[in-house]
N, C-alpha and C positions, 0 to 999 in steps of 0.2 A: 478440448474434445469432450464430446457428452454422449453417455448412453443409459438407457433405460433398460431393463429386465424386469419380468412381472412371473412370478409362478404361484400359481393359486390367488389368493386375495394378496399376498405381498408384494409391494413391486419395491424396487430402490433406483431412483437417477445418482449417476455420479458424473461428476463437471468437476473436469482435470484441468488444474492450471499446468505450473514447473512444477513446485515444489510442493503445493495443495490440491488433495482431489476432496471436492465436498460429496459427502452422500445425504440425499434427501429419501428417507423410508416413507413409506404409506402403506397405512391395516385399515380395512373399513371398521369405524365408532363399534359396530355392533358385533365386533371381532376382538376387542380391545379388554376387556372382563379377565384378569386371569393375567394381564401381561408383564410379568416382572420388566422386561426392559428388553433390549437388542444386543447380542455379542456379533461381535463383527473379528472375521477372519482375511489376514491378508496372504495371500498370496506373490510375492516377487516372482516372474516368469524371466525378470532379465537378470538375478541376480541369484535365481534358486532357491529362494527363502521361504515359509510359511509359517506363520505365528498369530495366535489370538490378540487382535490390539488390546491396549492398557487405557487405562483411567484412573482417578482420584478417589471418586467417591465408592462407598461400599455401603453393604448391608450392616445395620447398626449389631443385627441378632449375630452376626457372623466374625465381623472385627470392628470392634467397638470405638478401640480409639486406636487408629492406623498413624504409622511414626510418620515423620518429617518426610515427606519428598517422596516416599512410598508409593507406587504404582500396581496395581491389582488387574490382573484379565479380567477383560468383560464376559470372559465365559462363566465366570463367579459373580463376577460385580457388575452388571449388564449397565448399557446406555439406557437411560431413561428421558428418552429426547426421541424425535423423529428427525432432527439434521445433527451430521456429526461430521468433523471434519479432520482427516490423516495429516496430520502438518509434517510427518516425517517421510515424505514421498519423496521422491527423487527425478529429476528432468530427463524425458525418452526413455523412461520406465514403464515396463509391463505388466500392470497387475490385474487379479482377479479379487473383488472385495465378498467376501459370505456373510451375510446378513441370517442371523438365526430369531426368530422369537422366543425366547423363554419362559416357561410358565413352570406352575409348581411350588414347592419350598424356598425361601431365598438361602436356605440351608442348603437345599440341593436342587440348581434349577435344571431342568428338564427342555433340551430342545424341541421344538415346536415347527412351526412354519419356515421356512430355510429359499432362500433366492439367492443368489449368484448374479456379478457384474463384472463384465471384462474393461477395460481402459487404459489407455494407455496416456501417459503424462508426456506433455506440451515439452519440447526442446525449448530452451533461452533462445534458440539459433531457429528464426523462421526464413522464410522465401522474404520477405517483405518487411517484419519489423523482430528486432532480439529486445526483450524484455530483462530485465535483471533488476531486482528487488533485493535490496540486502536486509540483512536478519530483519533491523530494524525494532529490536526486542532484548537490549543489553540486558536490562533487568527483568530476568526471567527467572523460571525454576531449572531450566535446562542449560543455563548460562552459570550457575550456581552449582550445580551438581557435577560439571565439569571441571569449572577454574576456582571454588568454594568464593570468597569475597574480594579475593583479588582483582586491583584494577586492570584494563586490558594490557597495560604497558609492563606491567608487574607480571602477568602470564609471559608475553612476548607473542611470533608471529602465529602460535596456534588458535590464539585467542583471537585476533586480527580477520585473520582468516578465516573462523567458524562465524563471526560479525558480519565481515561481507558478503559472506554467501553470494561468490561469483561477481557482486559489483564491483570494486576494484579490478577483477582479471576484467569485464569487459571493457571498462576505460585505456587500462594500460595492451592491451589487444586492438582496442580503433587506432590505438597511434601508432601500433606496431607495424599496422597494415602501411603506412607511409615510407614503403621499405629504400627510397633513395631518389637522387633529381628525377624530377618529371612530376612526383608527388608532393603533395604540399597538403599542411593544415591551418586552419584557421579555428582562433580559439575565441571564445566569448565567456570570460569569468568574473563570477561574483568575486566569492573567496576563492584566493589560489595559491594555497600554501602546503597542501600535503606533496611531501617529500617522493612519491610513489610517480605522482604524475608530473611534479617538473622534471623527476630527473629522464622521465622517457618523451617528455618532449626534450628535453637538452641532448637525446641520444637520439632521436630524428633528427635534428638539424645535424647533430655532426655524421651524417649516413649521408648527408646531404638533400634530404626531403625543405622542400618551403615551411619554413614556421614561420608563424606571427599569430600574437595574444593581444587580445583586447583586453585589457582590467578593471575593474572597478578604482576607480582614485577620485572620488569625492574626498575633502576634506575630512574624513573620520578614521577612526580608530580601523576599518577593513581598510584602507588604502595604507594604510604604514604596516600591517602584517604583511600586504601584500608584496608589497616595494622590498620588506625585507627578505622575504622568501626570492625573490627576482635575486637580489643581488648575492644571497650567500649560495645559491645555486650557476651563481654565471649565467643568468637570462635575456641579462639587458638589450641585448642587441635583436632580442625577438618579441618585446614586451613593450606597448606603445597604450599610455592610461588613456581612458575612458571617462570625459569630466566635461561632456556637453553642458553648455550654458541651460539651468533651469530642470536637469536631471536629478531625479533623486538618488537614487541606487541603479546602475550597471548591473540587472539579479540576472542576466542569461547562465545559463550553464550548458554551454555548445560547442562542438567541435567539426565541423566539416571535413571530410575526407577531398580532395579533388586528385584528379592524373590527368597530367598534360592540359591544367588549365579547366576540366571540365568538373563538373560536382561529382560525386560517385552517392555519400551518403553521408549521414548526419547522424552524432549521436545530443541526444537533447536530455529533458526530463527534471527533476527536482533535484539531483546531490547534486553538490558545490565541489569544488574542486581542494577538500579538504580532512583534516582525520575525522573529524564531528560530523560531517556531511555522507561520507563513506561508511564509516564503521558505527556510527551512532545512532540517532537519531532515524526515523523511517524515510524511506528515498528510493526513488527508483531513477536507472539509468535506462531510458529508451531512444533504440539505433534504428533507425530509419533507410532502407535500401533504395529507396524511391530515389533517380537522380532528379527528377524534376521536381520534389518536395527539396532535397539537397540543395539544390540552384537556388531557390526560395532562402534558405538559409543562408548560402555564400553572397547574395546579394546583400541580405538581411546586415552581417558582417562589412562587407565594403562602404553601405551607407552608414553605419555607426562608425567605424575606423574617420569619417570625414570630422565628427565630432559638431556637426553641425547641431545650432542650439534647438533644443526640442520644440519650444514655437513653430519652427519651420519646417522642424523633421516628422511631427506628428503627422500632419495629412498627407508625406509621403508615406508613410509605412502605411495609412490604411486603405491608399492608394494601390499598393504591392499585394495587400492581403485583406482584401474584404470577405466578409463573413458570410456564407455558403449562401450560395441566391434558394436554393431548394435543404432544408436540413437534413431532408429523409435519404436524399440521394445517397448510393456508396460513395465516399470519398475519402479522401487523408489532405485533411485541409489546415496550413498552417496561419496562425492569428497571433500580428507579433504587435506589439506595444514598444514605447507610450503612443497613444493616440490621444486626438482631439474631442474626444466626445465616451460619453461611458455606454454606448451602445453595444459594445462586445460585453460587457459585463450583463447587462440589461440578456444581450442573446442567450448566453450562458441562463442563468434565470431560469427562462423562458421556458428551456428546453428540461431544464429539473421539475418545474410546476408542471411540464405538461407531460410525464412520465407516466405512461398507463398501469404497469405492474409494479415496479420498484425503482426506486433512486437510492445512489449508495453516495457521500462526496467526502470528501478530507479537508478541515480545516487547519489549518497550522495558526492562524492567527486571525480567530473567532469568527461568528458570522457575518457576514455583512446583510443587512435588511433585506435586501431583494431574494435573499436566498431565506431568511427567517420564512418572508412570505410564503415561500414553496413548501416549507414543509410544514406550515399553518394552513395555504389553501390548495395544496397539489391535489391533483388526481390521482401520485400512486395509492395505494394501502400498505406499501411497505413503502417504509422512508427510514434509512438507514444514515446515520454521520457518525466520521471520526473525528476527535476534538484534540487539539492539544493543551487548548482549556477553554472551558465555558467565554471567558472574555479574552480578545484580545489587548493588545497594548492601549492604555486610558493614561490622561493626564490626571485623575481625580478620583477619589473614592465612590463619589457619586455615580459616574460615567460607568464604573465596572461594574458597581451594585446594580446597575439598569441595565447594563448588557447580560449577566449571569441571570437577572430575575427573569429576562427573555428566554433566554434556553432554557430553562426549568419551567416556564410555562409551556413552550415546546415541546418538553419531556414527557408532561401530565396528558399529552395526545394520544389515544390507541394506536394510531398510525404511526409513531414515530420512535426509533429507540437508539441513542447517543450512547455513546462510550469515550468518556475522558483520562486521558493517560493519565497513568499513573503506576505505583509496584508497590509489592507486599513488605514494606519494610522493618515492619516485627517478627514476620514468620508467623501469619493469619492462623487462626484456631489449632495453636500449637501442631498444623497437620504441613502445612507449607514452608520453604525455606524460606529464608530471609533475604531478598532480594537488595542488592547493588545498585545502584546509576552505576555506567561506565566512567562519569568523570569526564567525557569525549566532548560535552555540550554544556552551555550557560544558558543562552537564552529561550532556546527549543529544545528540551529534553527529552521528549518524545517520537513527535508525529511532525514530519516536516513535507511529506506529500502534498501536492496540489493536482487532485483525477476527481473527474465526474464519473458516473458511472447512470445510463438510464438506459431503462429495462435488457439490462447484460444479458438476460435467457430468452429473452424474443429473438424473434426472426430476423431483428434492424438493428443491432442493439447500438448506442452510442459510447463512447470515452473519450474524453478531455483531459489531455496530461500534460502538464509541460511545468514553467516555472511561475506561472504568475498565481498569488492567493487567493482568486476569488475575491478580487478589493478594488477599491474607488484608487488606490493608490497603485498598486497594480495595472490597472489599466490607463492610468493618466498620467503618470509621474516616473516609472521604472521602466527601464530595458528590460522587457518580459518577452515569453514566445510561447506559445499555447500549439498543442495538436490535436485539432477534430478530426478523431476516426470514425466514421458513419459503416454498420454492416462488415464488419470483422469479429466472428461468434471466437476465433483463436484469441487475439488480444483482451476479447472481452470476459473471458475465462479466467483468463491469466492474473487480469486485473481484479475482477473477483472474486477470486482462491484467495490471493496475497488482501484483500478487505477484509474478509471473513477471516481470515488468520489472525490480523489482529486487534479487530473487533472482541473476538473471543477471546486474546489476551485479555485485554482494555477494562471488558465491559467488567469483570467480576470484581477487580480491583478497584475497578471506582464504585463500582456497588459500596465493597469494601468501606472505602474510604469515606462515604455518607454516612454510614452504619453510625448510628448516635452511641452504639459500645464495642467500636468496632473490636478491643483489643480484650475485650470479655464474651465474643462471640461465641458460642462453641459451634464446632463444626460440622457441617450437613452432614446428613445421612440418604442414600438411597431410600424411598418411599418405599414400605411395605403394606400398606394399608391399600393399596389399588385405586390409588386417586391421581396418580401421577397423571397419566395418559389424559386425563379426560380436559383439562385449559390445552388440550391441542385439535378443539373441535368447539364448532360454533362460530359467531362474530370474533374470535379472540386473534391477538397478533401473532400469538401462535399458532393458531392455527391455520392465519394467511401463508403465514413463513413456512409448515408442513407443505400445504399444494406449493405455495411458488418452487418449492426446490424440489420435490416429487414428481413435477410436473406434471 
């Protein structure tokens, strides 16, 4: 949901995902002289609440050196930014946001200009598609200030549960829904070991609902975690591997609802069916209500179940699912791999380079060139990536040093701003805590999303979410399933909020982590000197990113 308010020369848009409402402010330049920064007041409507929101930074003249973890109101310590984003929001929540300008003393600042935003935040639960993003953010300051350094396992389920933020309840809910015969599900799993969801498929079949799992059982180290979890759960009789001739990886992560034989709905998306995939690393589970996209899926599932070898199953799958004859159109169009040709990768591309206002994507395992391209010669001016590191998997020192020297020249673009996972693990300019891994994850620690995101705040906006990386291997080599959503401003929200969320984790910490003294830093201050405001006007990326989200 989106709205706008303007009173006097201030105006503020806010764009409500679940759990994120972004606000984008705008003052005209020659209104700007005098502006200590923004205090922003929330109002809860559905819970009764009202409180000045908090931040980090402060005024140097006022508290000098602010403890560890310390949070100060912005009616003291104002935002000094034109976008600012509530990540403590809550899903079917009603808020009003107060936007003040402050001027005067940073001793005593003085409200100013004042507008007001009503909104209301996006349910997980739509007509058409449920969204659930889990934290995705172990090592955080607010993961830290809760459980202090303990691992998730060492808290136990409170920690678990503030991790998934809703993902886990929506998985273990799709299957709940298969409440006895006549219902059946059909599963598609990479990794399939977390204990949460074999044991509620093992509690559908015995209600008497249809079960049956696809698995990943390539020769490797995922298919003996697998096979293990199968049998110390009692699965065998519902769990049948996946080990076509010529397949690399089995990566779907899908479960089809059907009654009486017919699809109802699908849940898809990037977590695996596992604790790392759940509770760790970034992942979104998205449910699908559409039965004729569903059908698309339960077919998807009966022609892999044959195990026929990929050679021959490639041009049927692109046969099932060719890539949108029109892109522009509304649609919800499913694009499943492997295929015979890299032309769904190429379409993807295509549609990032020709992005008029912004592109946002997630890489989990680096870029692939066609996409370098796009945000070397796209048409947004905002170009936005999430990285879980500059290179992906290389056989060679060389390969990765010429992969990373790529993104870093990338980086050196006005048009483009990366953020590489990462956490504070010293406890940054003696001001921040000292951040944790969960421990949940090895080879992806971070960012394991696979979403496009082009021009999200237009009128059309597009997203592509599903399982496959944005890769040559992806597309030609793995059981993957992708979803183009064309012209849904809900989903596209949704997916937004949860980018910007943690973007703005990401991006400080890898600042951080460049820093050639990072661990002799000392710690920012609020600008007193009245220069802040002004690299958010002109040619500057900041200043793109004020209009694009002010609208």
């Amino acid at each position: 949901m989106r709205n706008k308010e303007q009173k006097g020369d201030l105006s503020v848009q806010a764009i409500a995902g679940t759990h994120v409402v972004l606000l984008g402010m705008d003052l005209p330049e020659l209104k700007c002289p005098g502006l200590l920064g923004f205090a922003l007041r929330r109002e809860d409507h559905t819970e009764g609440e009202k409180y000045w929101l908090s931040g980090y930074k402060t005024f140097a003249s006022v508290e000098l050196s602010p403890p560890p973890g310390v949070l100060y109101s912005t009616r003291q310590h104002p935002i000094q930014g034109f976008t600012w984003s509530d990540f403590s929001a809550k899903p079917d929540h009603d808020y009003t946001y107060e936007v003040f300008a402050l001027r005067g003393a940073p001793t005593s600042p003085q409200e100013s200009e004042k507008v007001a935003v009503r909104i209301r935040t996006e349910s997980e639960h739509g007509r058409t598609h449920h969204v659930h993003f889990n934290r995705g953010a172990a090592a955080s300051q607010e993961y830290t200030r809760r459980f202090g350094d303990k691992r998730p396992e060492e808290v136990g389920p409170s920690a678990f549960t503030w991790l998934s933020r809703g993902a886990a309840e929506s998985i273990a809910d799709f299957i709940a829904r298969a409440v006895g015969p006549g219902w059946a599900l059909r599963v598609g799993a990479y990794e399939f070991t977390d204990e949460t969801v074999l044991k509620a498929l093992g509690a559908a079949r015995d209600r008497g609902a249809d079960v049956e799992v696809l698995y990943h059982a390539e020769n490797d180290e995922q298919k003996i975690s697998n096979e293990e979890a199968i049998q110390k759960f009692g699965l065998e009789n519902i769990c049948q591997p996946r080990n076509a001739q010529g397949l690399t990886l089995s990566h779907n992560k899908t479960i089809v609802l059907t009654k009486a034989g017919a699809a109802q709905a699908v849940l898809t998306g990037s977590t695996n069916f596992s604790v790392g995939g759940i509770y760790g690393h970034s992942n979104v589970v998205h449910i699908c209500e559409r039965d004729d996209v569903a059908a698309k899926y339960l077919w998807l599932w009966n022609e892999l179940k044959k195990n026929t070898p990929k050679s021959s199953d490639a041009g049927v799958l692109v046969g099932k699912t060719p890539l949108p004859d029109d892109p522009l159109a509304k649609q919800i169009t499913p694009i499943f791999s492997p295929r015979d040709t890299l032309e769904a990768l190429d379409w993807y591309a295509e549609q990032a380079k020709g992005a008029n206002d912004a592109l946002f994507m997630t890489f989990a395992f680096g870029m692939n060139k066609r996409f370098q391209d796009a945000y070397r010669n796209g048409t947004a001016k905002l170009r936005f990536a999430l990285m879980e590191a500059m290179s992906g998997p290389t056989r060679t020192r060389e390969q990765k040093a010429a992969n990373e020297a790529a993104i870093i020249a990338l980086r050196k673009m006005p048009e483009n701003k990366f953020a590489i996972g990462s956490r504070l693990g010293k406890g940054a300019f003696n001001h921040w805590l000292i951040e944790q891994l969960s421990g949940l994850n090895v080879h992806v620690r971070y960012l394991h999303t696979k979403y496009m995101l082009v021009d999200p705040l237009g009128a059309n906006p597009l997203v592509v979410s599903g399982s496959a990386n944005f890769s040559e291997a992806s597309t030609t080599d793995n059981d993957e399933n992708m979803l183009v959503i064309r012209g849904n401003s809900r989903v596209a929200d949704i997916y937004l909020g949860e980018f910007m969320r943690l973007y703005r984790h990401f991006a400080f910490r890898d600042w951080l982590t460049r820093h050639p003294e990072a661990d002799e830093v000392e710690v920012g201050h609020l600008d007193e000197t009245d220069q802040w405001w002004k690299r958010y006007f002109g040619d500057s990326f900041d200043s793109r990113q004020r209009s694009y989200f002010a609208s």
